[in-house]
C-alpha positions as CSV (number, residue, x, y, z in Angstrom):
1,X,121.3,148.1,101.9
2,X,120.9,144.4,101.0
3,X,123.2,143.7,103.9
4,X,121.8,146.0,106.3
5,X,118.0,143.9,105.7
6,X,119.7,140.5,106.2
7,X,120.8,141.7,109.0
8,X,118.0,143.0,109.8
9,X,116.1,140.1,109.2
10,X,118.2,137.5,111.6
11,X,117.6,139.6,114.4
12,X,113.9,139.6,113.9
13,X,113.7,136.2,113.8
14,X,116.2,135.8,116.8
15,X,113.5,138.0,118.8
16,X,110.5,136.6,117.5
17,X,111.6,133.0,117.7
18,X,111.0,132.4,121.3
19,X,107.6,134.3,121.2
20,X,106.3,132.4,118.3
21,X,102.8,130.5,119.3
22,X,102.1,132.7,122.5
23,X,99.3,134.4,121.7
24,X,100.6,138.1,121.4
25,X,98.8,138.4,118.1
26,X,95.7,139.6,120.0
27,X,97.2,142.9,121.2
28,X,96.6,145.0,118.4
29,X,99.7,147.6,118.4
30,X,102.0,144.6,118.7
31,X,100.3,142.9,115.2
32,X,100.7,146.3,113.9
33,X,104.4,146.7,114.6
34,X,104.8,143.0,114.0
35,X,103.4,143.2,110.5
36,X,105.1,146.0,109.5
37,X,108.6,144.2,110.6
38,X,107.7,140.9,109.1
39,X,106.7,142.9,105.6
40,X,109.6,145.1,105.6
41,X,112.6,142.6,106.7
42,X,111.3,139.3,105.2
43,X,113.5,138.2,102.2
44,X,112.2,137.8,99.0
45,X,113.2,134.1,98.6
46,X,113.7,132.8,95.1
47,X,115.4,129.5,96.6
48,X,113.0,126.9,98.6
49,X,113.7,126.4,102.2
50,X,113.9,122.5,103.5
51,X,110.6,121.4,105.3
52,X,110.7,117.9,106.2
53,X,112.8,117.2,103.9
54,X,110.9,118.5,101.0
55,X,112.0,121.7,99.4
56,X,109.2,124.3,98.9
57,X,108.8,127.8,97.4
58,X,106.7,130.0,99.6
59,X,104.8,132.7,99.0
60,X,106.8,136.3,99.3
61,X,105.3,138.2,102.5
62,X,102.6,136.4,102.9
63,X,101.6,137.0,106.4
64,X,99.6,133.3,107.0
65,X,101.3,130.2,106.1
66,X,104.1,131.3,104.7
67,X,105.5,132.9,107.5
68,X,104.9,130.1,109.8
69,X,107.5,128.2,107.9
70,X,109.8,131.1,107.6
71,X,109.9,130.4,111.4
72,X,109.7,127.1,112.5
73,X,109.7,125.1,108.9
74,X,107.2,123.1,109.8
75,X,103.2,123.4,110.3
76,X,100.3,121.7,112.8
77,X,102.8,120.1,114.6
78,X,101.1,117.0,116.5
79,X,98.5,116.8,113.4
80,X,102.0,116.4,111.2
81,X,103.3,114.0,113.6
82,X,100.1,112.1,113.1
83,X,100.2,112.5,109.8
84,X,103.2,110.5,109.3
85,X,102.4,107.9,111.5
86,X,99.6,107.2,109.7
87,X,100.2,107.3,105.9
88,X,102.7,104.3,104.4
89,X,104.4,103.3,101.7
90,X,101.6,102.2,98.8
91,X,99.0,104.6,100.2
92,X,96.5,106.4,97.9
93,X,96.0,110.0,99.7
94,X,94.0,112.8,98.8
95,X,94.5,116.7,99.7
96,X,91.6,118.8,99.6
97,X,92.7,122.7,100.0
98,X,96.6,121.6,98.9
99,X,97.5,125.2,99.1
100,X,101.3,125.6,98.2
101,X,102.1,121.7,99.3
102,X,102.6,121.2,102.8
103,X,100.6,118.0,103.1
104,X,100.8,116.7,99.3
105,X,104.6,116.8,99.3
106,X,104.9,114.8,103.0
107,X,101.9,112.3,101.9
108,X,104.0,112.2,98.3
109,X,107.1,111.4,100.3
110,X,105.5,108.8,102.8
111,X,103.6,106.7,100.3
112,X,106.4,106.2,97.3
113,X,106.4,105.2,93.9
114,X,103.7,102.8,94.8
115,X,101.4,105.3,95.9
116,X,99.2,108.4,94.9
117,X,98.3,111.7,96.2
118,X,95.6,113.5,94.7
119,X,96.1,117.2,95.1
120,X,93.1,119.8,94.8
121,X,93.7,123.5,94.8
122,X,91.6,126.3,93.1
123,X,93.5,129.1,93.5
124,X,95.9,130.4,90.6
125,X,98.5,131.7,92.4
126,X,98.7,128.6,95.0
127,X,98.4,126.3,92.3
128,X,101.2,127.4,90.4
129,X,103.0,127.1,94.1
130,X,102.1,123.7,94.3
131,X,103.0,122.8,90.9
132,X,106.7,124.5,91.2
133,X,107.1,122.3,94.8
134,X,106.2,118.8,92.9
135,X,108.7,119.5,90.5
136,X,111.4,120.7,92.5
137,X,110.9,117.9,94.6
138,X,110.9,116.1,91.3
139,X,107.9,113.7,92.0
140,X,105.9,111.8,89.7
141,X,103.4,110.3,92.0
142,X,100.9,113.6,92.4
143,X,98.3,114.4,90.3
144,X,98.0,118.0,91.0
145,X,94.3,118.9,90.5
146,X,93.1,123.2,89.9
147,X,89.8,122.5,91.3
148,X,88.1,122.9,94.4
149,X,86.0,119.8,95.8
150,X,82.7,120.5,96.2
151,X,79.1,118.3,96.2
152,X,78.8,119.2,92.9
153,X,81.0,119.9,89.5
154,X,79.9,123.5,87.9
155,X,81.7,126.9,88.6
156,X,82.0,128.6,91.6
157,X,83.0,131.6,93.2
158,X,86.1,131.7,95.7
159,X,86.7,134.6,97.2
160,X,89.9,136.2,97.8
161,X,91.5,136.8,101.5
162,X,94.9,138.8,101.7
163,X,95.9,135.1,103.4
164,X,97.4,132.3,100.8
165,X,95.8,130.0,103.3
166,X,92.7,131.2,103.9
167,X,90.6,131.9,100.4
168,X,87.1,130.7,100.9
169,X,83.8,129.6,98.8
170,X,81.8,131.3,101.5
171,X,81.4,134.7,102.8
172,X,83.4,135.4,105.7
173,X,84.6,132.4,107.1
174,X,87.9,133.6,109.0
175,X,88.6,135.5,112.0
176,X,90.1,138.5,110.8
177,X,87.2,138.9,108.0
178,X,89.6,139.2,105.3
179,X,88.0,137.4,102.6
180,X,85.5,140.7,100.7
181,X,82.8,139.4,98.4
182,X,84.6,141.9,96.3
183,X,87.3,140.5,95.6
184,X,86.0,137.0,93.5
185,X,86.9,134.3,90.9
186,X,85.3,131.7,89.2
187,X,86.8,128.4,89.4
188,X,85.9,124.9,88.3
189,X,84.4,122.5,91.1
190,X,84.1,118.9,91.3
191,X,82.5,116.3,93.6
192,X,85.3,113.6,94.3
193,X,82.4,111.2,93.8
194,X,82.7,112.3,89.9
195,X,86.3,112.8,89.9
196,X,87.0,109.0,91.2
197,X,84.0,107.4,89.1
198,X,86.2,106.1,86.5
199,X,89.4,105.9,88.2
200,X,89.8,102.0,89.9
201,X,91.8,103.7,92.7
202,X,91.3,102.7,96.3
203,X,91.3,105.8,99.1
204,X,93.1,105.4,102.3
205,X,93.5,109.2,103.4
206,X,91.5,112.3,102.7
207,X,93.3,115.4,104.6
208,X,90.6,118.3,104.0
209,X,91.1,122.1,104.8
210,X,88.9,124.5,103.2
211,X,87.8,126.9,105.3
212,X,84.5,125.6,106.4
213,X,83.1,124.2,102.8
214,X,83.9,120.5,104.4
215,X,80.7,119.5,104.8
216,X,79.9,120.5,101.3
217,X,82.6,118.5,100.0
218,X,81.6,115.5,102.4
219,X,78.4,115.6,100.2
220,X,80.1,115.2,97.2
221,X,82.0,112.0,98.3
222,X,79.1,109.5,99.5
223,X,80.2,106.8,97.0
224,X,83.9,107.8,97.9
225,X,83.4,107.1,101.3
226,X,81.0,103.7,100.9
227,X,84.0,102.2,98.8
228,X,86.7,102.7,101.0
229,X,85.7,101.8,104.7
230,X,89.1,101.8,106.5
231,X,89.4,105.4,105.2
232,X,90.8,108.1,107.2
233,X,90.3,112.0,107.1
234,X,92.1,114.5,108.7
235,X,89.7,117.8,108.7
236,X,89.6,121.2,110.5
237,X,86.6,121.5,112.2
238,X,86.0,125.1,112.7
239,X,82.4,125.4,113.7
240,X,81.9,128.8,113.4
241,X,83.5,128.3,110.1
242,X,81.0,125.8,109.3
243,X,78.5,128.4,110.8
244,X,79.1,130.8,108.4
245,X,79.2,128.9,105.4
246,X,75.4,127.4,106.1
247,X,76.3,123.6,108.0
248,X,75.8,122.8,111.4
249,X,78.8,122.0,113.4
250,X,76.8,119.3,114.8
251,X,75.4,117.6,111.0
């Protein structure tokens, strides 16, 4: 049976290779029959697979991120490739929304033992992720942060989406309306500005993904970003996103 699913499994992602990126996701039977496939054949790795020459644990059927690199190990490819061209050896980097370690294990990689990377992630199950990536990876330049960044510190609510990727402080903020109010946790928050008040640490990168509460960590960095003026962010802007969670796209 083992066999047969391996199997099973190659010539899935022999098929679905070349179609990967095209769109076909917006036909609704083929996401059906796709997600049953993908759910049913994908193997329950307990090894990590090589992604830019980092190794990293995924998620098990996770149908977001995880996949994505079950594919084509690798993720955003031209924001990647900028990615790298821009963060150096000695760099001080920050990763808002680290998820499982995409970005914090290529940032840890790019700036050395002479750098930092700063690695905020809320979630439990991604955090652990993250924390089980450094170590593989075996590096001692992240500081691995279970927080979300925010423009305040307290407790706050992050609700849940069947997505690794796509958890959210606000209510609904992704296409697919997966996150549900329902399904909620408390986590800490923190406002970089109080997170880097006592640390003399300069900032050269901020790469920030959380699913339209940018602006509200923006507000919580306003000494962050007066100190450092040849910082650089990376950000999804996602109006709609920012919509949805009470910013203007425009502000």
């Amino acid at each position: 049976m083992k066999a047969f699913k391996t199997l099973g499994w190659r010539v899935f992602r022999w098929l679905i290779k070349p179609l990967w990126g095209r769109g076909l996701e917006r036909f609704p039977l083929v996401l059906t029959i796709y997600r049953y496939l993908y759910i049913t054949l994908a193997p329950q790795r307990d090894t990590p697979i090589c992604v830019h020459g980092n190794k990293m644990f995924i998620h098990q059927g996770d149908l977001g991120f995880s996949q994505e690199l079950l594919f084509s190990y690798g993720y955003d490819k031209c924001q990647t490739a900028l990615f790298k061209e821009l963060v150096s050896e000695g760099m001080n980097v920050i990763d808002l929304g680290a998820h499982i370690g995409y970005y914090t294990l290529l940032a840890a990689k790019l700036v050395g033992e002479e750098g930092k990377v700063f690695a905020f992630e809320p979630e439990p199950r991604n955090y652990a992720l993250l924390l089980r990536n450094i170590e593989v990876n075996s590096y001692k330049n992240v500081v691995a942060v279970r927080k979300a960044a925010f423009s305040r510190t307290g407790k706050v609510d992050l609700l849940l989406s069947q997505y690794s990727a796509a958890h959210s402080l606000y209510h609904p903020v992704n296409l697919y309306q997966t996150v549900n109010s329902a399904d909620a946790i408390v986590v800490d928050a923190i406002s970089l500005d109080e997170f880097f008040e006592n640390r003399d640490c300069s900032i050269d990168v901020i790469k920030m993904d959380i699913q339209g509460a940018e602006m509200a960590a923006v507000m919580g960095m306003s000494q962050t970003l007066k100190k450092n003026d040849n910082l650089k962010i990376f950000t999804e802007f996602w109006p709609s996103g920012l919509q949805r969670s009470e910013f203007s796209a425009r502000e």
